[in-house]
N, CA, C and O atoms as a GROMACS GRO file, in nm:
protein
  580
    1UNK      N    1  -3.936  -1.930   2.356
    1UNK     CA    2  -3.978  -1.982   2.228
    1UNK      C    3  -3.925  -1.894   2.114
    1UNK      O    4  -3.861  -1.966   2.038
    2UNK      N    5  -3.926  -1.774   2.074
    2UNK     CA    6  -3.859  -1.710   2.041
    2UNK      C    7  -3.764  -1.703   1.989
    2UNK      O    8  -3.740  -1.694   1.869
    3UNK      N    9  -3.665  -1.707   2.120
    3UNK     CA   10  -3.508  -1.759   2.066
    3UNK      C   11  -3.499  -1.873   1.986
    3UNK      O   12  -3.459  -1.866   1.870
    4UNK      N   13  -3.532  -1.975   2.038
    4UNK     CA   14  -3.543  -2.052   1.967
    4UNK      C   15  -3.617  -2.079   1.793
    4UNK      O   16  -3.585  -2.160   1.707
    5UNK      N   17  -3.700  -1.997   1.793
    5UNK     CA   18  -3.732  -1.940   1.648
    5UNK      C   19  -3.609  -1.866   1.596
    5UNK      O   20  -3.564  -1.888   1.484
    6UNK      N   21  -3.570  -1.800   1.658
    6UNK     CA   22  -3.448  -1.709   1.578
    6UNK      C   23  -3.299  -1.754   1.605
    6UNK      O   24  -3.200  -1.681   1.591
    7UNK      N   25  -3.299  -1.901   1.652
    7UNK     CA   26  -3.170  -2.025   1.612
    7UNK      C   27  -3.231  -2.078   1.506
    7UNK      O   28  -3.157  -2.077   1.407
    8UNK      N   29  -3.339  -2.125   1.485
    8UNK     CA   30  -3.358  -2.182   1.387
    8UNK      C   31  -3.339  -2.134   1.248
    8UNK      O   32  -3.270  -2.187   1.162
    9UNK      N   33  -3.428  -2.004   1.238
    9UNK     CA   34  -3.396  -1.925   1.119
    9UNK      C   35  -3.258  -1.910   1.094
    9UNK      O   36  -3.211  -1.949   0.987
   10UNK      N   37  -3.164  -1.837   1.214
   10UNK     CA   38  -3.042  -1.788   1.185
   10UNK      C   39  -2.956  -1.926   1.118
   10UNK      O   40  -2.889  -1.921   1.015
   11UNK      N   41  -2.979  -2.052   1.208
   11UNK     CA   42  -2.891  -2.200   1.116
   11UNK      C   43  -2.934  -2.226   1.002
   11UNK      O   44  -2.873  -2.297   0.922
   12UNK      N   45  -3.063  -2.161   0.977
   12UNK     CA   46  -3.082  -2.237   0.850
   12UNK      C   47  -3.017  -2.129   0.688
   12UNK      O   48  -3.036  -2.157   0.570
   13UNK      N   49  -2.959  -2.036   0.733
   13UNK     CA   50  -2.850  -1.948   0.647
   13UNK      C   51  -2.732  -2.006   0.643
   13UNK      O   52  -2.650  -2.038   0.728
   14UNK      N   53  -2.738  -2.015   0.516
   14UNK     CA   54  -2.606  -2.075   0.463
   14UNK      C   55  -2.471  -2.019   0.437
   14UNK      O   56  -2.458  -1.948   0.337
   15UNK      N   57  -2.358  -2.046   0.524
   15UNK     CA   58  -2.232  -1.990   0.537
   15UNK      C   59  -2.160  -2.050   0.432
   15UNK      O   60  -2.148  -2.172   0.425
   16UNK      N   61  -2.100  -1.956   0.330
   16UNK     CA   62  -2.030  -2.013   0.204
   16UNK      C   63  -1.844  -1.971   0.275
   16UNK      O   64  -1.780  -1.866   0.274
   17UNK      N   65  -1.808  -2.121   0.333
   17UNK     CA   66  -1.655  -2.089   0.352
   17UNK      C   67  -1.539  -2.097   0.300
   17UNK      O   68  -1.428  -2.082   0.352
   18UNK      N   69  -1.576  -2.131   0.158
   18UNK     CA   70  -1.518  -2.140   0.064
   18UNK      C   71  -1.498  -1.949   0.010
   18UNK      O   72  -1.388  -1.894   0.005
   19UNK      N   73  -1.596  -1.898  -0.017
   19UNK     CA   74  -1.595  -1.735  -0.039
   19UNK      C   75  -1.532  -1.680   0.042
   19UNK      O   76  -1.467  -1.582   0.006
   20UNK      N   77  -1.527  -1.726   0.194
   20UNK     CA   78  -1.468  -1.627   0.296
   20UNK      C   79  -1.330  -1.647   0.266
   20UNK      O   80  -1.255  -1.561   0.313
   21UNK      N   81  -1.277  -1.740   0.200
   21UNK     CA   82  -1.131  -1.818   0.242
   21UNK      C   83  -1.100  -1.743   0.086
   21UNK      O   84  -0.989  -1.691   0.097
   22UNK      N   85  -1.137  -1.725  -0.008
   22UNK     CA   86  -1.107  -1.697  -0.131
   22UNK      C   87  -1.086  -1.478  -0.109
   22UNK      O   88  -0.997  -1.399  -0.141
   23UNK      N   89  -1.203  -1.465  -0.048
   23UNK     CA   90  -1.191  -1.390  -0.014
   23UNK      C   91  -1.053  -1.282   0.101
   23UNK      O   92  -1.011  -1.166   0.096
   24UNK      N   93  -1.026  -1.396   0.185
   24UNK     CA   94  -0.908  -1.340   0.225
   24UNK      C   95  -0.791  -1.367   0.180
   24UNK      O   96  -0.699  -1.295   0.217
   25UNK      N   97  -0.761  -1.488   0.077
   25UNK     CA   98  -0.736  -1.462   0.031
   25UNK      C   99  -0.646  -1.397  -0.067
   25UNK      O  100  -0.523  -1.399  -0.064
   26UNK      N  101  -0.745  -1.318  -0.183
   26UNK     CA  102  -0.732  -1.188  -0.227
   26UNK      C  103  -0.671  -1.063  -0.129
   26UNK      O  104  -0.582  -0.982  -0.154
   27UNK      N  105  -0.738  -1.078  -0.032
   27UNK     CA  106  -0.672  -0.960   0.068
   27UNK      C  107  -0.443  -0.986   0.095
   27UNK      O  108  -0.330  -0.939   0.080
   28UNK      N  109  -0.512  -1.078   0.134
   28UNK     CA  110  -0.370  -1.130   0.141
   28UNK      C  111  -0.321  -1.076   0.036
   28UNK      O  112  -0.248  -0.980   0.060
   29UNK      N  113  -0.341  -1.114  -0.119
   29UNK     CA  114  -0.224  -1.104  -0.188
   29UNK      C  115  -0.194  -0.977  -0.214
   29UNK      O  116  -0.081  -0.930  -0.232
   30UNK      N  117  -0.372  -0.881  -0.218
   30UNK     CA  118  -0.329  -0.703  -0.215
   30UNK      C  119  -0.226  -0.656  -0.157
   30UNK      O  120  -0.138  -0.585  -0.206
   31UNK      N  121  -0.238  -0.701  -0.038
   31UNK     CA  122  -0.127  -0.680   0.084
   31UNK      C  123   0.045  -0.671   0.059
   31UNK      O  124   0.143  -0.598   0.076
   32UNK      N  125   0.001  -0.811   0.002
   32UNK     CA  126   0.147  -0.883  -0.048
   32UNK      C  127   0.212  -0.773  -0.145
   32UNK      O  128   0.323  -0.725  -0.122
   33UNK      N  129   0.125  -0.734  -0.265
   33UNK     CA  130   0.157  -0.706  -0.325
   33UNK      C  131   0.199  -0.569  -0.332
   33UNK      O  132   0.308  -0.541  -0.380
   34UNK      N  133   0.092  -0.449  -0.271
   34UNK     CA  134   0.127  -0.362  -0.215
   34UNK      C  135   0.273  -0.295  -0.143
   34UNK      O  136   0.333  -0.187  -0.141
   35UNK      N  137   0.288  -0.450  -0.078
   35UNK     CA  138   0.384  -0.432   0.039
   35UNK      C  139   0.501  -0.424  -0.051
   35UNK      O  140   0.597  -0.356  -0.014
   36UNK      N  141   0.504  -0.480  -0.157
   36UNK     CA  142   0.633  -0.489  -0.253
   36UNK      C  143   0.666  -0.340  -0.298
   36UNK      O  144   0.774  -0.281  -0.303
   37UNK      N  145   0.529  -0.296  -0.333
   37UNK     CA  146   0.563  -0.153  -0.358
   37UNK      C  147   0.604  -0.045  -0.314
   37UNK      O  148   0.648   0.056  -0.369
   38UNK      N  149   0.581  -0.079  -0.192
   38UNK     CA  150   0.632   0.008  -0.078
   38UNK      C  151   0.792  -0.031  -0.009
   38UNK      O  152   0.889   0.029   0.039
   39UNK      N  153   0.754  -0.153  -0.036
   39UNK     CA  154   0.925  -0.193   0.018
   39UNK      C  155   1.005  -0.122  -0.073
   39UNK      O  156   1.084  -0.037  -0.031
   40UNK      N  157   0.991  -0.157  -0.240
   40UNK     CA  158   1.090  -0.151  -0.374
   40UNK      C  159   1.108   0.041  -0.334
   40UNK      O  160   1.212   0.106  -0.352
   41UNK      N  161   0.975   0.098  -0.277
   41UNK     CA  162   1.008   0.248  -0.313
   41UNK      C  163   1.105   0.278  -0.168
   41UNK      O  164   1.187   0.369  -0.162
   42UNK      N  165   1.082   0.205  -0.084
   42UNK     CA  166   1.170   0.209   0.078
   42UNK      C  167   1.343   0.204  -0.004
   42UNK      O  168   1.431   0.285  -0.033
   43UNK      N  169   1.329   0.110  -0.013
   43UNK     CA  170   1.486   0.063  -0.098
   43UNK      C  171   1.560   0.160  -0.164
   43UNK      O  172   1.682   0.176  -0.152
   44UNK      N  173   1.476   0.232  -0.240
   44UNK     CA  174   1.528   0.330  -0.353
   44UNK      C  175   1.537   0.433  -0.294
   44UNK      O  176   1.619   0.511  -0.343
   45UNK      N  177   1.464   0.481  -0.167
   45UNK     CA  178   1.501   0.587  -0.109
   45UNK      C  179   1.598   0.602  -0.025
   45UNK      O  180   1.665   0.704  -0.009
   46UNK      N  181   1.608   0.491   0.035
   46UNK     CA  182   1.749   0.477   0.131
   46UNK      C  183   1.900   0.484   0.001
   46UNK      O  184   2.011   0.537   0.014
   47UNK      N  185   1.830   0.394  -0.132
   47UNK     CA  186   1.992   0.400  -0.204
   47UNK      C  187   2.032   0.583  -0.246
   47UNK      O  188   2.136   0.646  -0.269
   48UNK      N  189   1.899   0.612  -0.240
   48UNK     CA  190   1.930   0.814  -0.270
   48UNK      C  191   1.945   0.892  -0.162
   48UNK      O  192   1.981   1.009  -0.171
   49UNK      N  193   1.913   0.817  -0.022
   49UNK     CA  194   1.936   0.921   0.079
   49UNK      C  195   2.114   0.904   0.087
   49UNK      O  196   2.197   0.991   0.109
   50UNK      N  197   2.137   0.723   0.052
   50UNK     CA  198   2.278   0.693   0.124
   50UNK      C  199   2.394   0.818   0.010
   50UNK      O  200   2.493   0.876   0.054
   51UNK      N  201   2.340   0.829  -0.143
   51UNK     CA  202   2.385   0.908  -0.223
   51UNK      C  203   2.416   1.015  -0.191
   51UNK      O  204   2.533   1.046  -0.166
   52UNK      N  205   2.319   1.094  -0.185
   52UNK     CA  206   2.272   1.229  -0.112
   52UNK      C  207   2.416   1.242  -0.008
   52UNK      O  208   2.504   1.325  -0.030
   53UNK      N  209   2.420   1.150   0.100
   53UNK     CA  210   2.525   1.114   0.204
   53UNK      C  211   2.697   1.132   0.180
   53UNK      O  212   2.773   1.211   0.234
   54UNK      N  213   2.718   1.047   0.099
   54UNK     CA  214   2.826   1.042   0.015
   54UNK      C  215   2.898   1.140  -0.040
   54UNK      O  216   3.015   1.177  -0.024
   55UNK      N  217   2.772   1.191  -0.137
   55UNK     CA  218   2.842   1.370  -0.188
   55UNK      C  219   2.837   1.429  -0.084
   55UNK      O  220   2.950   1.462  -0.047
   56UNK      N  221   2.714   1.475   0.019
   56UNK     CA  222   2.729   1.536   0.093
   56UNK      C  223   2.908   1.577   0.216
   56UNK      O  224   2.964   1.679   0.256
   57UNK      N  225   2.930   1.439   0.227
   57UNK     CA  226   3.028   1.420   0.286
   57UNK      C  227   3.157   1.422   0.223
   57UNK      O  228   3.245   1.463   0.298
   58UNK      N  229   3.202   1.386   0.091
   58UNK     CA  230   3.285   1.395  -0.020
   58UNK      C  231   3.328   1.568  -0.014
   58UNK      O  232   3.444   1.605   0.004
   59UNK      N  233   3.189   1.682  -0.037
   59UNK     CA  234   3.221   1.784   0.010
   59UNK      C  235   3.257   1.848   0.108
   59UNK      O  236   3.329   1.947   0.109
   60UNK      N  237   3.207   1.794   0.199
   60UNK     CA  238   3.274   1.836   0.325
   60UNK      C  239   3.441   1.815   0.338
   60UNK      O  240   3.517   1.902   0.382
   61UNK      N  241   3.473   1.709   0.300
   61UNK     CA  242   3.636   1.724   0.285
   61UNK      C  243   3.676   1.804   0.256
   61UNK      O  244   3.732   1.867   0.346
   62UNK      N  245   3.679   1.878   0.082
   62UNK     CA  246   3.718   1.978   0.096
   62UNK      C  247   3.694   2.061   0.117
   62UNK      O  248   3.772   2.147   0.076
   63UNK      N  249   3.570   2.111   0.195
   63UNK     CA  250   3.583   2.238   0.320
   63UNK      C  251   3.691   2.177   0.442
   63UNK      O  252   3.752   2.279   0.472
   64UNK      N  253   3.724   2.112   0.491
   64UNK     CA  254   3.789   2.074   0.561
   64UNK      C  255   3.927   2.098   0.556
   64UNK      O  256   3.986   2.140   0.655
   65UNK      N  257   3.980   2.075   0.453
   65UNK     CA  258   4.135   2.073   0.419
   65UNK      C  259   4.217   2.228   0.446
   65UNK      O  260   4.143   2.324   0.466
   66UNK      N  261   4.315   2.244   0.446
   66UNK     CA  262   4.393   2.372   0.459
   66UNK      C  263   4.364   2.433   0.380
   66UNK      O  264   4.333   2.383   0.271
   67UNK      N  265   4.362   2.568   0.402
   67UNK     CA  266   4.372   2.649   0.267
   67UNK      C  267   4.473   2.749   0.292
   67UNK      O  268   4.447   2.799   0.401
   68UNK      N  269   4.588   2.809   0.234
   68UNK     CA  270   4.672   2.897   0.243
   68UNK      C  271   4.597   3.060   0.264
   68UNK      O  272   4.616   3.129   0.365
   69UNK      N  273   4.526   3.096   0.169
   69UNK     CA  274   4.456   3.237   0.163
   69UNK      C  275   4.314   3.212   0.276
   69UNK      O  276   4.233   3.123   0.252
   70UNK      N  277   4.299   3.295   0.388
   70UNK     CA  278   4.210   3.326   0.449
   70UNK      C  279   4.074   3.333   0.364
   70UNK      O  280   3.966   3.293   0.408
   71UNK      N  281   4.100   3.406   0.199
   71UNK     CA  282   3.968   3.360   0.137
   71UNK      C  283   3.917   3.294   0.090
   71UNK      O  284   3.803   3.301   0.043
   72UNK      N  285   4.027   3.173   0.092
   72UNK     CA  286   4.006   3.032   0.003
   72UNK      C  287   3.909   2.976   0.081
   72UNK      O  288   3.833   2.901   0.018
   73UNK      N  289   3.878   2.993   0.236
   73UNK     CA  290   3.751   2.958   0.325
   73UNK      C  291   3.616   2.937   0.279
   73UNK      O  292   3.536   2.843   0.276
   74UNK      N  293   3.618   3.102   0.232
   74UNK     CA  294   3.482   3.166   0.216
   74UNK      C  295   3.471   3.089   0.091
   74UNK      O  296   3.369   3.026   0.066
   75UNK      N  297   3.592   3.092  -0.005
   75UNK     CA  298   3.529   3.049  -0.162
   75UNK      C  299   3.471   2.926  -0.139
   75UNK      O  300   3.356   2.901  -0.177
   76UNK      N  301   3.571   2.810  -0.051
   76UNK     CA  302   3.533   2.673  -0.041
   76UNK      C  303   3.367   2.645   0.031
   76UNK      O  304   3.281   2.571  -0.018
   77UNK      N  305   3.354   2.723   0.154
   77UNK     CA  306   3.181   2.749   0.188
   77UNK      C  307   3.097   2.761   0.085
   77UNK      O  308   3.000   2.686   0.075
   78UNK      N  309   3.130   2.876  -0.023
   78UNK     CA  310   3.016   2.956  -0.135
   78UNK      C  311   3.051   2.823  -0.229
   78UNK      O  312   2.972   2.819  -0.324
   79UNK      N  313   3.140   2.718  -0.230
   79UNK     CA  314   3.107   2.618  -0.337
   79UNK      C  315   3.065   2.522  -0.287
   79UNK      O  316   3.019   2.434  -0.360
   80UNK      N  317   3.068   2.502  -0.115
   80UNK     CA  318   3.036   2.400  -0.076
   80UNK      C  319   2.853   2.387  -0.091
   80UNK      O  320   2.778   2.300  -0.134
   81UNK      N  321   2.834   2.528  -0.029
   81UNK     CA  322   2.667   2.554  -0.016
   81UNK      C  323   2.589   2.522  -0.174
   81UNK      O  324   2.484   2.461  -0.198
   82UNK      N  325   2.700   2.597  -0.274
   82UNK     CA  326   2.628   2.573  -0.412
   82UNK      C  327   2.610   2.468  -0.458
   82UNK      O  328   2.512   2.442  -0.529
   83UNK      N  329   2.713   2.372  -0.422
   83UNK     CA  330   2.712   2.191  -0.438
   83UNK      C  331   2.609   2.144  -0.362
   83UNK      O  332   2.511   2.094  -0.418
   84UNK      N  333   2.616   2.150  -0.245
   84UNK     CA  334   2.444   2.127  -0.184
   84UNK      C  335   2.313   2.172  -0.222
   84UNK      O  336   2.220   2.092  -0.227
   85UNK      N  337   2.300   2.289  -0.248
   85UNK     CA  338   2.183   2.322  -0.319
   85UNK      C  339   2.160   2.241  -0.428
   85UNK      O  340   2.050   2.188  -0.429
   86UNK      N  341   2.219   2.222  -0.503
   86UNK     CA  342   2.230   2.119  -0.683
   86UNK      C  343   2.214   2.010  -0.608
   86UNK      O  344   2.129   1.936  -0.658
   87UNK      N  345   2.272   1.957  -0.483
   87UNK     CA  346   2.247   1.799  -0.454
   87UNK      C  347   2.114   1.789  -0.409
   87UNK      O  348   2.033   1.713  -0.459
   88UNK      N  349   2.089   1.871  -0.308
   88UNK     CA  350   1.936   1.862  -0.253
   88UNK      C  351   1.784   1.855  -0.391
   88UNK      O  352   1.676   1.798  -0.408
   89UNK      N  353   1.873   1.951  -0.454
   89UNK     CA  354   1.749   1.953  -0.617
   89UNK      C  355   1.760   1.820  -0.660
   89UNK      O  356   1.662   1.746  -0.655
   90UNK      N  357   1.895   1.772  -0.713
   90UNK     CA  358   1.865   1.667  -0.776
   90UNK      C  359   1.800   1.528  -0.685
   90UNK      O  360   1.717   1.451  -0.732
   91UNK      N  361   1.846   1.519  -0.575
   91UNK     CA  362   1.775   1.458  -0.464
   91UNK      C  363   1.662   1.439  -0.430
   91UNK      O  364   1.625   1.322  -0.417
   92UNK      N  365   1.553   1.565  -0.399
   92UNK     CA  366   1.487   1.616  -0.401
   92UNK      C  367   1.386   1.536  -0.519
   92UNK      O  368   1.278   1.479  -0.499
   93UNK      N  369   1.451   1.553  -0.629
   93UNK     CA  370   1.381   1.545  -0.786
   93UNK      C  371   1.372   1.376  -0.816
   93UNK      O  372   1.292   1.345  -0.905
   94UNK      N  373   1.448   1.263  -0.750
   94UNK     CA  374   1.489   1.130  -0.708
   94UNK      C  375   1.406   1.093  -0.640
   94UNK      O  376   1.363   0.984  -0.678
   95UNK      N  377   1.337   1.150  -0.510
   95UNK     CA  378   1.253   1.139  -0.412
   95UNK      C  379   1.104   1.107  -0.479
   95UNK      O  380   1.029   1.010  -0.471
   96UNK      N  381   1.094   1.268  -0.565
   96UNK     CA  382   0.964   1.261  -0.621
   96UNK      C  383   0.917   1.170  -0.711
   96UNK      O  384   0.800   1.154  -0.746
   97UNK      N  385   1.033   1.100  -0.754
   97UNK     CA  386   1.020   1.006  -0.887
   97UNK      C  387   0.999   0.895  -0.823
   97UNK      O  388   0.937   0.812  -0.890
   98UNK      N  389   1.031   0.857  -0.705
   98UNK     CA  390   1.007   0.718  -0.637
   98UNK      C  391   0.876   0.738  -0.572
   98UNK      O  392   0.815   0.633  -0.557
   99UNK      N  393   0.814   0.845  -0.528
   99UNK     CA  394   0.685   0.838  -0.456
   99UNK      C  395   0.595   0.836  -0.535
   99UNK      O  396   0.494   0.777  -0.498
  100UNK      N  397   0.598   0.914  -0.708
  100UNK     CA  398   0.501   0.912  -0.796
  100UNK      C  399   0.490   0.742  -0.860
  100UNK      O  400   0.386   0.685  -0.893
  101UNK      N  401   0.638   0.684  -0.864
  101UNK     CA  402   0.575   0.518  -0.901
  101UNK      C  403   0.546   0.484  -0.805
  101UNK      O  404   0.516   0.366  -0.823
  102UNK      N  405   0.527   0.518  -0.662
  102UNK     CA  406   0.484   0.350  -0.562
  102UNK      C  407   0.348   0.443  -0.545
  102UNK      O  408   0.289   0.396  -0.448
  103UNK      N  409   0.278   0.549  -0.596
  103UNK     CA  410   0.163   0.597  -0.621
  103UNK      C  411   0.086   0.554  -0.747
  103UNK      O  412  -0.032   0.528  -0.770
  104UNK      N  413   0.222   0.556  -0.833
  104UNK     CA  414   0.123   0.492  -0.966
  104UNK      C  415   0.084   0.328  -0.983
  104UNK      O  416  -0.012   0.294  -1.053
  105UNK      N  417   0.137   0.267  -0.938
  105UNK     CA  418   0.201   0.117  -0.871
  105UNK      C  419   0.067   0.061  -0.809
  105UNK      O  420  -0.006  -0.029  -0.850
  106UNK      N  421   0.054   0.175  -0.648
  106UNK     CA  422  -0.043   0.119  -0.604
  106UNK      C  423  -0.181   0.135  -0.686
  106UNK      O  424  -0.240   0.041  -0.738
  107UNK      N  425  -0.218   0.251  -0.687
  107UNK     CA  426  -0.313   0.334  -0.812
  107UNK      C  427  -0.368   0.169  -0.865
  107UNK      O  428  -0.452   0.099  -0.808
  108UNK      N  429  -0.319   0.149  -0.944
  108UNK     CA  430  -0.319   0.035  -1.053
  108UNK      C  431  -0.343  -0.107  -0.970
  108UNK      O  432  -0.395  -0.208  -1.018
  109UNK      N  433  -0.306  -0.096  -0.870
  109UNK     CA  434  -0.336  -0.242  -0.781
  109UNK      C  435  -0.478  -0.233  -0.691
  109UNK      O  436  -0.563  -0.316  -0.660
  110UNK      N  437  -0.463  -0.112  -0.671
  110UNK     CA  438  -0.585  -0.083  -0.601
  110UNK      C  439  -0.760  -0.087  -0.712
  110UNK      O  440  -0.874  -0.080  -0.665
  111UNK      N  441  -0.724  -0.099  -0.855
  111UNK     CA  442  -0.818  -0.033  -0.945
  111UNK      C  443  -0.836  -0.188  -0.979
  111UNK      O  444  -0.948  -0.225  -1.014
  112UNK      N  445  -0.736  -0.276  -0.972
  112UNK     CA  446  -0.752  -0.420  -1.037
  112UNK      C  447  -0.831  -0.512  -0.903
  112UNK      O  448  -0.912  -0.604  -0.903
  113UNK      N  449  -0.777  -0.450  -0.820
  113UNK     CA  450  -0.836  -0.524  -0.693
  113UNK      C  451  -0.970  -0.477  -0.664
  113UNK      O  452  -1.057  -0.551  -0.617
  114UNK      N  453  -0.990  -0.343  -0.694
  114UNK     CA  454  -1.134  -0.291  -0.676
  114UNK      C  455  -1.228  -0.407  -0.818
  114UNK      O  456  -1.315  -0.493  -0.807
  115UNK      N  457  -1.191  -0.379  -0.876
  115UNK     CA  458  -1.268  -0.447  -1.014
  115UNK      C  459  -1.296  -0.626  -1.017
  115UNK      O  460  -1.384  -0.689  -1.075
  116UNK      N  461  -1.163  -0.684  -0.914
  116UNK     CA  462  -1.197  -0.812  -0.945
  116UNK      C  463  -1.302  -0.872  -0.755
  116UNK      O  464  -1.375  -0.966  -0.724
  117UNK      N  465  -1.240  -0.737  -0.677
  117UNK     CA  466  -1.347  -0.777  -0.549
  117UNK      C  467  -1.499  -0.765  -0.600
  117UNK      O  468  -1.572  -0.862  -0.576
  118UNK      N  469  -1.557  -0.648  -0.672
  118UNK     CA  470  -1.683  -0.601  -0.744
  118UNK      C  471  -1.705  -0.714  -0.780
  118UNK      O  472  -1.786  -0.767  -0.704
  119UNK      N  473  -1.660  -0.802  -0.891
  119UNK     CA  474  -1.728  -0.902  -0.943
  119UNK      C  475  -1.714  -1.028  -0.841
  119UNK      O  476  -1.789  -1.126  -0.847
  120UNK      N  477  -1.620  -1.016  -0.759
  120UNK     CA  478  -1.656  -1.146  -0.637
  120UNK      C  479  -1.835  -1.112  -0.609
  120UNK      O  480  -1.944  -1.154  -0.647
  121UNK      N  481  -1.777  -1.008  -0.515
  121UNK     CA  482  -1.904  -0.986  -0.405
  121UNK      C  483  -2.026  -0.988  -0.464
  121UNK      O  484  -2.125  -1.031  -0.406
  122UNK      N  485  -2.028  -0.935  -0.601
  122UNK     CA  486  -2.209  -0.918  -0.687
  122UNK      C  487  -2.200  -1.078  -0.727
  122UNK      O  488  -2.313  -1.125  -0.739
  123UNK      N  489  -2.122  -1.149  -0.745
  123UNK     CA  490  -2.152  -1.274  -0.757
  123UNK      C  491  -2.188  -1.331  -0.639
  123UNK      O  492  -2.295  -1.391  -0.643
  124UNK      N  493  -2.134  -1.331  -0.542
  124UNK     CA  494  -2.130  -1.377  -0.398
  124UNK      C  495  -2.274  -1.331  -0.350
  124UNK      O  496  -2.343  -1.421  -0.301
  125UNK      N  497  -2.321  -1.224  -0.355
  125UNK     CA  498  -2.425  -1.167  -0.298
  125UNK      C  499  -2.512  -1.229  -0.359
  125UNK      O  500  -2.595  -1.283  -0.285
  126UNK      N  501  -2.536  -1.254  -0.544
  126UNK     CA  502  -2.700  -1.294  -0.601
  126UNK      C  503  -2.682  -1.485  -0.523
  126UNK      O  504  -2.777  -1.564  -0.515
  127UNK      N  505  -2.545  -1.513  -0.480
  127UNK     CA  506  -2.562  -1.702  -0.494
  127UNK      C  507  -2.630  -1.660  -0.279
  127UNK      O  508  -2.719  -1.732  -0.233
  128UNK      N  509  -2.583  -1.570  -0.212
  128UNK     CA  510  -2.646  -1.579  -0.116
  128UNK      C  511  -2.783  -1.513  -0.116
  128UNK      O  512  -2.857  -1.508  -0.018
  129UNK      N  513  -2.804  -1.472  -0.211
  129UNK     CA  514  -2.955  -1.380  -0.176
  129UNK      C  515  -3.045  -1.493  -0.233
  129UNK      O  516  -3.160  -1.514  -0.196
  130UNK      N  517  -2.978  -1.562  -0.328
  130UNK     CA  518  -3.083  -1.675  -0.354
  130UNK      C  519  -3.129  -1.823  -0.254
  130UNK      O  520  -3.230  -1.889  -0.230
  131UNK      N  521  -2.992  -1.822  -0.221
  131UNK     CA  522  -3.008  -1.933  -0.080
  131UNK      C  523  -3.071  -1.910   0.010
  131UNK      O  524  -3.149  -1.989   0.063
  132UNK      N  525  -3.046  -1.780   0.048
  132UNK     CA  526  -3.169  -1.657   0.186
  132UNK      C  527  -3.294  -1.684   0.157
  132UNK      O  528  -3.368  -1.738   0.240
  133UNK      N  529  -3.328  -1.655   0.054
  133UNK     CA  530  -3.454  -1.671   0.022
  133UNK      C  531  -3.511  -1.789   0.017
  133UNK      O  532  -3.629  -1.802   0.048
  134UNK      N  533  -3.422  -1.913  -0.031
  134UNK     CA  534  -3.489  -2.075   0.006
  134UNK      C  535  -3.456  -2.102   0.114
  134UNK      O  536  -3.491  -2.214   0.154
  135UNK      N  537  -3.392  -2.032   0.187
  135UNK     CA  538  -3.346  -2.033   0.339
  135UNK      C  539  -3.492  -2.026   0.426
  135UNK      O  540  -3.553  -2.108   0.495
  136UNK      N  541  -3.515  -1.902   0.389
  136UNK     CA  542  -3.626  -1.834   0.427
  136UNK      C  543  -3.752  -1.856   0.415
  136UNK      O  544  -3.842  -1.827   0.494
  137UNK      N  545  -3.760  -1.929   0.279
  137UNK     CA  546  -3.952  -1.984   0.278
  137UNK      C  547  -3.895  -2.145   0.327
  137UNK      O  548  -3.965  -2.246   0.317
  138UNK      N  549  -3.813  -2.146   0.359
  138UNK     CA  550  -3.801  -2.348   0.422
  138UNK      C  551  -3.854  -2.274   0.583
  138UNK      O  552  -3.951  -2.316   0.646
  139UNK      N  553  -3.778  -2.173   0.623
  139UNK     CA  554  -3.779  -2.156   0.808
  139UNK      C  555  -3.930  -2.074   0.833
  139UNK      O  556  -3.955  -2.030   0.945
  140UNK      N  557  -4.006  -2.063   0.744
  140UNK     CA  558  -4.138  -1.996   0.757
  140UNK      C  559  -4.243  -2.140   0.738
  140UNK      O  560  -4.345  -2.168   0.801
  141UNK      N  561  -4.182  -2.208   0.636
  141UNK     CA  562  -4.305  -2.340   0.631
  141UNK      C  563  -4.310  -2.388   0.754
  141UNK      O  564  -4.412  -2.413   0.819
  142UNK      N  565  -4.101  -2.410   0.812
  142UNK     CA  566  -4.108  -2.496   0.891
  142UNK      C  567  -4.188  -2.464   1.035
  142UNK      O  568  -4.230  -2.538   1.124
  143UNK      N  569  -4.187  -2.342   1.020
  143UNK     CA  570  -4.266  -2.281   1.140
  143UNK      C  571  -4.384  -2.286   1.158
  143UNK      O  572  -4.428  -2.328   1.265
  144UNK      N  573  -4.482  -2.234   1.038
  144UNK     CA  574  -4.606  -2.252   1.031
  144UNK      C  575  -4.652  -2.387   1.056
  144UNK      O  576  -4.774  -2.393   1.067
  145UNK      N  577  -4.598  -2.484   1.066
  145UNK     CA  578  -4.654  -2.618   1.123
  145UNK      C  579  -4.656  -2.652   1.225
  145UNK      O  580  -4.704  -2.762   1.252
   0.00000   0.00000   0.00000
């Protein structure tokens, strides 16, 4: 008997599937949208790693090439290393600039999405707390009889 008291109560709560569906939704498009941000900053890092690549390798040629003087070696190393150091900085400095926008990016998606879920759910919650409650004195009358 019991159980059956607590099917009854539990059916007589009202499932809003319209909220759940609105609700995901929103998730969805966070997602979506997110995902853009992360892709656009993916993109930009591969076009600075492929950069990075390029010079990297551009220099290497001429360490590579002949040099007549035994010290033209060493000079071409001490300019090769100094050209890398300056590439890795500016690189380096490219990197940080793409992780601080898909930080500031999300930041901002996350603060709009926090603000417009808040006013779902406190809406969502007073239209179910009010139904619960006529939910609730209907499955107590209906019982008491």
């Amino acid at each position: 008997m019991a159980k059956n008291d607590m099917s009854n109560t539990m059916g007589a709560f009202p499932v809003d599937s319209k909220a759940m569906q609105d609700a995901f939704r929103s998730q969805a498009q966070l997602g979506e949208r997110l995902s853009k941000v992360y892709l656009e900053a993916a993109e930009k890092s591969a076009e600075t790693s492929n950069k990075w690549i390029k010079s990297t390798l551009s220099k290497m040629g001429e360490v590579s090439t002949l040099k007549q003087d035994p010290s033209d070696y060493a000079k071409s190393m001490t300019d090769f290393a100094s050209a890398s150091a300056e590439l890795a900085a500016e690189h380096m400095s490219s990197y940080g600039e793409i992780a601080k926008r898909a930080q500031v990016d999300s930041g901002e998606l996350m603060m709009a999405a926090g603000k417009d879920m808040s006013a779902d759910v406190s809406a969502a919650m007073q239209k179910v707390s009010s139904e619960a409650t006529s939910a609730s004195k209907k499955a107590v009358t209906a019982d008491a009889k």
